[in-house]
N, C-alpha and C positions, 0 to 999 in steps of 0.2 A: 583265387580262382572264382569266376562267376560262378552262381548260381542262376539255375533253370527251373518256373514252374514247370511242374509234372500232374497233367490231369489224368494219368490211363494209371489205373489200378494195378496192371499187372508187370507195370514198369516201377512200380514204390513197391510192390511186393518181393520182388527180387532183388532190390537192391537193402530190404529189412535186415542185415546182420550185424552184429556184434554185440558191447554189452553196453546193456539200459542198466542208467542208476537210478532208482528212485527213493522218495522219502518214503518211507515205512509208517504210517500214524502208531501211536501207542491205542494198543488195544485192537486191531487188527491185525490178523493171522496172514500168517505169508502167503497162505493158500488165495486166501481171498485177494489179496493186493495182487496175485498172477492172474486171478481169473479175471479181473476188473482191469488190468493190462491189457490182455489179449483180447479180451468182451470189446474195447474201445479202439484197438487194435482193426480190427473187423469190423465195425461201425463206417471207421473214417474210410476204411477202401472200400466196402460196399456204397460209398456215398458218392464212392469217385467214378469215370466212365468207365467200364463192363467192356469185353468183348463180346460180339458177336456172337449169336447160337452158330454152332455148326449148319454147314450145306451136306445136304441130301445128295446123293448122287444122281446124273441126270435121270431119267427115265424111270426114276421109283415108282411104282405100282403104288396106288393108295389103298387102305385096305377100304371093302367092298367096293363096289361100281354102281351107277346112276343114282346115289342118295345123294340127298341136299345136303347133307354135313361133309361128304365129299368135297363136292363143289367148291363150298366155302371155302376149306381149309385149303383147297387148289388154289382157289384162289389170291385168298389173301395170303399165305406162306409158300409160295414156290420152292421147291427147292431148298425149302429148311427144316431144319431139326429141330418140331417144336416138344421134344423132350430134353433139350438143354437151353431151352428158354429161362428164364430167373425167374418167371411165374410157375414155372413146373417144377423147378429142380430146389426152388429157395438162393437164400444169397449166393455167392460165388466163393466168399471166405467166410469160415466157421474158424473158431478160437484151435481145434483140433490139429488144422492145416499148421499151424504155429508152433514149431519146437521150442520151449522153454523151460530155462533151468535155473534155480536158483546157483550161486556161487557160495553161499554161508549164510546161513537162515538166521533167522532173529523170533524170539521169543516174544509172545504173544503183548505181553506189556513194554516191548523195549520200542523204539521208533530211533527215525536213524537213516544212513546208508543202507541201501539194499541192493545187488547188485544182480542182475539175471541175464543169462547168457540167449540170444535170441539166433534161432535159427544155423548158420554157419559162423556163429560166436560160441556157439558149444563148447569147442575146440579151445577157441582163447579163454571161457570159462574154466571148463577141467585143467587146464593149465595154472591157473590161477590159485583156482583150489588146492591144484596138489602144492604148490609152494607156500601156501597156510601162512600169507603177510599179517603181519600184523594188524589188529584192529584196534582203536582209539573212542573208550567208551567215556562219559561226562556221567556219571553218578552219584547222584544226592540223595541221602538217608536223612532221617526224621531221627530225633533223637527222644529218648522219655518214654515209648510204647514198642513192644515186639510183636509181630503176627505170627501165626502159624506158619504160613507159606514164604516170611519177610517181605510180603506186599502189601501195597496200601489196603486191597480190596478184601482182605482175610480177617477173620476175628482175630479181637487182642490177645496175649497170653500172657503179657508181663506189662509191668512197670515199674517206671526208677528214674530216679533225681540223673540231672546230668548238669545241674549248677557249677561242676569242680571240674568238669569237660572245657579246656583252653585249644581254640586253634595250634599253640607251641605241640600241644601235649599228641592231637590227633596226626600234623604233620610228622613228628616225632618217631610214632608210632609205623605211618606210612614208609618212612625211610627204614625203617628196619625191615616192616616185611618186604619191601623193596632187596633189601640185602640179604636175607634170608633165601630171596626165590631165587636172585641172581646166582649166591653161592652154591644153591643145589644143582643147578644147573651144571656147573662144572663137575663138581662129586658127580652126579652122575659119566660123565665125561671121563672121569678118569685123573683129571686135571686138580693140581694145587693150584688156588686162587694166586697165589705169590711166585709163579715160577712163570719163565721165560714162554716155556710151552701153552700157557691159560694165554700169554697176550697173542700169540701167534693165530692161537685158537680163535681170539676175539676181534684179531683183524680179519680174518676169513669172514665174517657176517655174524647174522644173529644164529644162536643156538635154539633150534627146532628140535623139538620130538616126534621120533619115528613113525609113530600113530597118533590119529588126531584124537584121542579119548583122553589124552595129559596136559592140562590146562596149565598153561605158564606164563607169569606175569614178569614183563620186562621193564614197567614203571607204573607208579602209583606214586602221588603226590597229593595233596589240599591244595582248591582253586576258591573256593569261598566258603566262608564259616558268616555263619550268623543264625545263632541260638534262635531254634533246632535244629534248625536244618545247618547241612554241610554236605558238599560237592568235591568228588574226589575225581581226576583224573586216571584211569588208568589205560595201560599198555598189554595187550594178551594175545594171546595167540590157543584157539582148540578152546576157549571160552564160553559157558552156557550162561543162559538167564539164572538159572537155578546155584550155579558157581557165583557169579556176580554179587547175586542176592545175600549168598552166604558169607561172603566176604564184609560186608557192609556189617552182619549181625555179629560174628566172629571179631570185626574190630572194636565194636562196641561191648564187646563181654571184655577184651581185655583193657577199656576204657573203665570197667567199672560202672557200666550202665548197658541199658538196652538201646536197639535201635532196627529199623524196618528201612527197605530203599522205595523212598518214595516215586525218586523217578530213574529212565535209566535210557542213555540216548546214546546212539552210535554215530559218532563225527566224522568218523573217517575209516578208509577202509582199504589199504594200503596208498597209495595216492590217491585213491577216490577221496574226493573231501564233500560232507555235505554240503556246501555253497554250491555246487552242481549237481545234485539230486535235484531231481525232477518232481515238485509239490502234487499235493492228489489236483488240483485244477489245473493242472496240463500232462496230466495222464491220457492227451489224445493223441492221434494221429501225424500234424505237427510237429508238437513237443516232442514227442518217441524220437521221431526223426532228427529233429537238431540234438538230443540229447546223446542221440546214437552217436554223432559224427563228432561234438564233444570228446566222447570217453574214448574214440579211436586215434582223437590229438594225444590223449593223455596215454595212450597206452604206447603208439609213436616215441612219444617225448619219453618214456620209464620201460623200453624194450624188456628191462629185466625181470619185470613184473612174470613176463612169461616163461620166460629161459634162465635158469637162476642159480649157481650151485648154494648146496646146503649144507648144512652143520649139522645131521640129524641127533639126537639122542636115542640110544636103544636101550630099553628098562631092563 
């Protein structure tokens, strides 16, 4: 399909819906990365051509008669409404006019997939939402130091050798709590892991929990090792910064040492893949726009994303 420039403002404004991905930086707040969206959002359409102030009906009375400022304004504005001028009223789009919703927020040190539903994308957002896809985090812990909060930026509280720490041993570790989450998963359910009814169960899709406040991890693996640091893979669903975090410290008490996540980054986010997040330098008006028509290919091509049966779990 050709594409057509478009210079009138109020023809890119209405066609503004669906969902923007963007990269999320580590260290800034989802708040901030929406208002710096929409901030630039309103930029690019205030830069574009404006309509017209409204017309006056013929024969409006101007207020008082025979003064020179009369005159003038006779003059030079017949017939128009210079109270919906853009010198009078300010720009035409303010960030406010713009519906915007995050689809799963990120933690002030995580960066990543970010995904926010714009305008009459709401709809395919809250849909999204409610089917709680999986998200695909890259998490690298520090080994030899713990912090209070298990982030880089908190005072220390421990130390400890992690000399006798082998990639076999961490992988190791991963596949177990890997098996651990998966089998609770079905105990909850009802289901024996070994019986006919669990695989039946497990050809229907993944196993979700009813409310999004039960973090459940569907893999976890080691992607590099290289003393101290080591990078874990994992797969979750109802997942926070502060779970994440605890996970990293938790694997390393039962390593026999301490450890902190030093970093912690969101790759993907149900088919969203970060390769198509949108970097903070084309956080404009443009970019929004190709990255709009992007994620509405991808959402085309994975219908199920939106309409999906589930396998809930209730506690």
């Amino acid at each position: 399909m050709a594409l057509t420039k478009v210079y009138d403002a109020a023809t890119v404004f209405r066609h503004l819906n669906g969902v923007l991905n963007v990269y999320k930086p580590a260290g800034m707040k989802v708040g901030h990365v929406r208002s710096a969206v929409l901030s630039n959002i309103c930029k690019g359409l205030n830069e574009m051509k404006q309509r017209e102030p409204r017309k006056l009906p013929e024969n409006t009375p101007l207020l008082g008669t025979g003064t020179a400022a009369d005159s003038v304004l006779h003059n030079i504005a017949t017939n128009t409404d210079l109270s919906d001028d853009v010198l009078c009223t300010g720009p035409r789009y303010m960030p406010d006019d713009i519906r915007c919703a995050t689809v799963a927020s990120l933690g002030q040190h995580t960066s990543g997939v970010l995904l926010f539903g714009i305008n009459k994308g709401l709809r395919q957002s809250s849909r999204i939402q409610k089917n709680r896809p999986v998200r695909v985090y890259h998490i690298t812990g520090r080994m030899g130091t713990s912090t209070e909060n298990h982030l880089p930026d908190s005072h220390i509280t421990a130390r400890s050798n992690h000399k006798h720490v082998s990639a076999e041993r961490i992988s190791g570790l991963a596949a177990s709590m890997q098996a651990s989450h998966q089998r609770k998963m079905y105990e909850l359910c009802g289901v024996d892991l070994q019986t006919q009814a669990a695989y039946e169960l497990a050809c229907k899709g993944l196993i979700r929990p009813a409310d999004n406040s039960l973090p459940v991890i569907y893999g976890i693996k080691l992607i590099h090792f290289e003393r101290p640091h080591f990078t874990l893979e994992v797969h979750a669903i109802n997942e926070t910064q502060e779970y994440l975090t605890a996970l990293v410290h938790d694997m390393a008490l039962e390593l026999r040492t301490v450890a902190h996540c030093s970093q912690l980054r969101c790759i993907r986010h149900a088919h969203f893949d970060v390769t198509d997040s949108l970097l903070r330098h084309g956080w404009h008006l443009p970019g929004i726009v190709k990255n709009l028509r992007q994620q509405r290919e991808i959402l085309r091509a994975h219908p199920q994303m939106l309409e999906q049966e589930r396998i809930e779990l209730h506690a």
